[in-house]
C-alpha positions, 0 to 999 in steps of 0.5 A: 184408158178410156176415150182419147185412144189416139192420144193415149196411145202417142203419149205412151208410145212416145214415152216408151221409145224416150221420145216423150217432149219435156213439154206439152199442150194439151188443148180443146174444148172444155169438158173433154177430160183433158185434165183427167187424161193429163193426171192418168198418164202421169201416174204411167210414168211415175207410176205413183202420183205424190208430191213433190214428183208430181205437182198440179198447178190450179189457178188461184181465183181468177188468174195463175199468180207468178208467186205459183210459178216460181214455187213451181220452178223452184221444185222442178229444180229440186232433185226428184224425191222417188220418181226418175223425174218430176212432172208438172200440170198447169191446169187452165194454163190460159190464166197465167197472167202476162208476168206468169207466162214470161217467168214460166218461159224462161224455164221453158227455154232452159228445162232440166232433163228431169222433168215434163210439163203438161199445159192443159187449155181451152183457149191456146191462142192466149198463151204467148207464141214463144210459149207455144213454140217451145211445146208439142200440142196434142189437140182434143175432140169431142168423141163421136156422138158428142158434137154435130156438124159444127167444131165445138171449139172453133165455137168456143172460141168465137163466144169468149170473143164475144165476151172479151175486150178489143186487147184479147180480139187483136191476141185472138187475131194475131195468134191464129194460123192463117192456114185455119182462116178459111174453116174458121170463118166457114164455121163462124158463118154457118152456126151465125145463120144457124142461131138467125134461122132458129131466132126467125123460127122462134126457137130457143137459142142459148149463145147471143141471145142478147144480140138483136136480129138485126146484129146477127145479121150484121155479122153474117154479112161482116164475115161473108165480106172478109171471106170474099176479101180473104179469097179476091184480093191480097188484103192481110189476112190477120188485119182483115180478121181483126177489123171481123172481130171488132164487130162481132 
């Protein structure tokens, strides 16, 4: 398998010992090949994909539908066809609407021992808690080479901030580990100066480039103040990083 060796190596591993969870999240930026590693090792355990012992869930438009997720659960309680168990892929598995996700969680809460689940996302942070509590993450990185010095999916993140409602922000917010706060923001604060310093410079930069100069420094100075109030007082850290995230 080529790339994600560390991964790869944990899930196999984890299998040959009949130690493998029946539920995982594979999650990281987009484009890392998390679906393909996701298919790869379902063919390792089933050592033939067909259905219905393996079934890929895809979004449907816009959004995973709950008529998706019933059908999906009602062929995870069917017996397996060949296979000694079932296993299922939700790619995208952010898109799952709210209705979606509480169907899908009471199967989570009561799986059958013949099955194994895979969530593939680049936003976890959208997924109920109750869900991400039931799974066991294996995160993604960039290989080397890929990515420069800022984390391309603490990026990500900030961008699909910028382009969501007040409803995702305070999500956003009450779904992330305070103990990540501080490389969050230290992240968010560098790349904000460096997009400030290209636009000053006159270079060409591709994310908020509708955002006025003026805007961009706003926000530098909104996340240096929550930095300084994270690190002098006993603000709350989530309420603190809400009132960030409706200027941003």
């Amino acid at each position: 398998m080529n790339g994600h060796q560390k991964q790869w190596q944990f899930l196999k591993k984890s299998a040959e010992l009949g130690r493998l969870p029946h539920a995982l999240l594979f999650y990281g930026q987009k484009g890392l090949g998390k679906k393909a590693l996701a298919i790869e090792f379902s063919k390792f355990l089933v050592k033939e994909i067909s259905p219905p012992d393996f079934i890929l869930i895809e979004p449907q438009g816009k959004e995973i539908q709950i008529a998706q997720i019933r059908s999906l659960i009602q062929g995870l309680y069917l017996k397996p066809y060949l296979a000694d168990f079932k296993i299922a892929v939700l790619n995208k598995a952010h898109l799952m609407t709210q209705e979606s996700q509480n169907c899908f969680l009471k199967f989570l809460e009561e799986p059958t021992d013949k099955t194994y689940l895979i969530l593939i996302t680049e936003y976890p942070a959208m997924l109920l808690p109750t869900i991400l509590s039931r799974v066991q993450k294996i995160r993604f990185f960039p290989e080397k080479g890929f990515e420069d010095e800022e984390n391309k999916e603490l990026i990500s993140d900030l961008i699909k901030i910028s382009e969501s409602d007040l409803a995702f922000r305070f999500k956003y917010a009450k779904d992330v580990p305070t103990e990540n706060l501080k490389e969050i923001l230290d992240t968010w604060l560098r790349y904000f100066r460096k997009i400030f310093i290209n636009r000053l410079s006159g270079q060409e930069v591709k994310d908020f480039n509708a955002y006025s100069l003026s805007k961009i420094k706003e926000i530098i100075r909104h996340i240096q103040s929550t930095k300084f109030l994270l690190s002098t007082t006993n603000v709350n850290p989530k309420l603190a990083l809400e009132i960030l995230l409706m200027k941003i």
